[in-house]
C-alpha positions as CSV (number, residue, x, y, z in Angstrom):
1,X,0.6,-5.5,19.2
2,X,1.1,-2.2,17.1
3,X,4.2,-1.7,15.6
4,X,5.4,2.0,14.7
5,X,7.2,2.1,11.2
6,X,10.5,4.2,10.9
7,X,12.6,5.6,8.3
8,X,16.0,7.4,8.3
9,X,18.0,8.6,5.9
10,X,21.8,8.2,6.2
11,X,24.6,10.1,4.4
12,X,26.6,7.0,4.2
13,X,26.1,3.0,4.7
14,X,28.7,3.0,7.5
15,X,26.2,5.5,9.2
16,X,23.5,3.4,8.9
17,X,24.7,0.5,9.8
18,X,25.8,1.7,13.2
19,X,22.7,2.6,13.7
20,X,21.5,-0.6,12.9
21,X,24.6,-2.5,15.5
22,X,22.9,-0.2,17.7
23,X,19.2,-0.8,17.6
24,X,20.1,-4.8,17.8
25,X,21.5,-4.3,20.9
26,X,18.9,-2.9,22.2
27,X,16.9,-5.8,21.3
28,X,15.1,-4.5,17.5
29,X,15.4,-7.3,15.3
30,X,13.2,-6.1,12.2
31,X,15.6,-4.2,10.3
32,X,16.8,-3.5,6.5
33,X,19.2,-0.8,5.3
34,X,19.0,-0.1,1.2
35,X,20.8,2.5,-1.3
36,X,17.8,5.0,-2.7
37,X,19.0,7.6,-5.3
38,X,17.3,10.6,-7.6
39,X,17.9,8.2,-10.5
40,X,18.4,4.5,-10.8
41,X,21.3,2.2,-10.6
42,X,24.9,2.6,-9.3
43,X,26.6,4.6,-12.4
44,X,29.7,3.5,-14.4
45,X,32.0,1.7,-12.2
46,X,35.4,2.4,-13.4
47,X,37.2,5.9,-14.0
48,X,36.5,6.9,-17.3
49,X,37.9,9.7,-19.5
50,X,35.0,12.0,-20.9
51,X,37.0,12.7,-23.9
52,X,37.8,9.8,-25.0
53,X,36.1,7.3,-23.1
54,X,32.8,5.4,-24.2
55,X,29.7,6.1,-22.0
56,X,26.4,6.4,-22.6
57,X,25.5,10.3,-21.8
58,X,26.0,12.5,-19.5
59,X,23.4,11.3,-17.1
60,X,25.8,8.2,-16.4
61,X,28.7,10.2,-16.4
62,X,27.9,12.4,-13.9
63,X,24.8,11.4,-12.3
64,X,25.8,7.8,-11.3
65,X,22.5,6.9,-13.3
66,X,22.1,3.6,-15.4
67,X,18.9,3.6,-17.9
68,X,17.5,0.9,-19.3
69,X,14.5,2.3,-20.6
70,X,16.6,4.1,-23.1
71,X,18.2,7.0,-24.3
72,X,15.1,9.7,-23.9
73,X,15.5,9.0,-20.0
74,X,19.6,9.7,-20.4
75,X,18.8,13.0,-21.9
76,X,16.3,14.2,-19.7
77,X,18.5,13.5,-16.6
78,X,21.3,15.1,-18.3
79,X,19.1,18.6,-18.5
80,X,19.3,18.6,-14.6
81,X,21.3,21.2,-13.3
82,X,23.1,18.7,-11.0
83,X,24.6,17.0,-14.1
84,X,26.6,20.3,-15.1
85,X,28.3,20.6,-11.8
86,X,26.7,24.6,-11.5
87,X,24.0,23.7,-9.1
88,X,24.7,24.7,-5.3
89,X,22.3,21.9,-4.0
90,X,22.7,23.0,-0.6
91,X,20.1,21.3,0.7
92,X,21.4,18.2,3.2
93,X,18.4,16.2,2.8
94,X,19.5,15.1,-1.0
95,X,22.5,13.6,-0.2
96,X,21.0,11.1,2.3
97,X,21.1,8.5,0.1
98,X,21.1,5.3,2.3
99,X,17.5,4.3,3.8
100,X,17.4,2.4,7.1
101,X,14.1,1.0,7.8
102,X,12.6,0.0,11.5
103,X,9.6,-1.8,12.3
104,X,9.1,-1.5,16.2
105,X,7.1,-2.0,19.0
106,X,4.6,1.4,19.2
107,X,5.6,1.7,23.4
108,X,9.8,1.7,22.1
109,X,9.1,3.5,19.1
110,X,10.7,6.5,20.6
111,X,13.7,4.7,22.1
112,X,14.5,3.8,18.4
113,X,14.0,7.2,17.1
114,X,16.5,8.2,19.4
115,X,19.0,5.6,18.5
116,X,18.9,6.5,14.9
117,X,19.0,10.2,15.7
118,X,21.9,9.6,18.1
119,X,23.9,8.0,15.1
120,X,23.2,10.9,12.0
121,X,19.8,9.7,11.3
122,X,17.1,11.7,10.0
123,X,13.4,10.4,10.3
């Protein structure tokens, strides 16, 4: 049987996993939803005061980043314009930060396209 591959970027996980509710009624079963980012990890995970908190650059700060391969990595994100707050980053498409991934039958490949679409997703 071919299968038909499919993935849709969400703005949020709630999004996403409506989406997914959805294709599973509809009888889909292969399924996975994942957080995919510009930069890795989740960030710091408590408020923290850039005066007189301790964190590792501005790269965590501001760019939910984590780094483990060191600092050179914390200050090359930190030189993108998104970390000073001044970029417009209009563009939708970069904020679709949850991936929800389909593998389908090829003959209901568009049935789940329009399920996803139907729920905010963008293939």
């Amino acid at each position: 049987m071919r299968e038909r591959n499919i993935l849709a970027g969400f703005h949020t996980e709630d999004e996403a996993r409506q989406a997914e509710k959805a294709l599973r009624q509809a009888g889909f079963t292969t399924i996975q939803i994942d957080k995919v980012g510009q930069f890795p990890g989740d960030g710091i995970e408590q408020i923290t005061n850039p005066v007189s908190g301790d964190f590792p650059g501005l790269g965590v700060l501001t760019l939910a980043g984590d780094f483990p391969s060191g600092p050179d990595a914390r200050v090359l994100a930190a030189a993108n314009p998104d970390a000073s707050g001044m970029s417009d980053r209009g563009d939708d498409n970069l904020t679709r930060t949850v991936l929800l991934t389909a593998v389908v039958a090829e003959e209901r490949g568009d049935e789940a396209t329009a399920i996803i679409r139907s729920h905010g997703g963008q293939i």
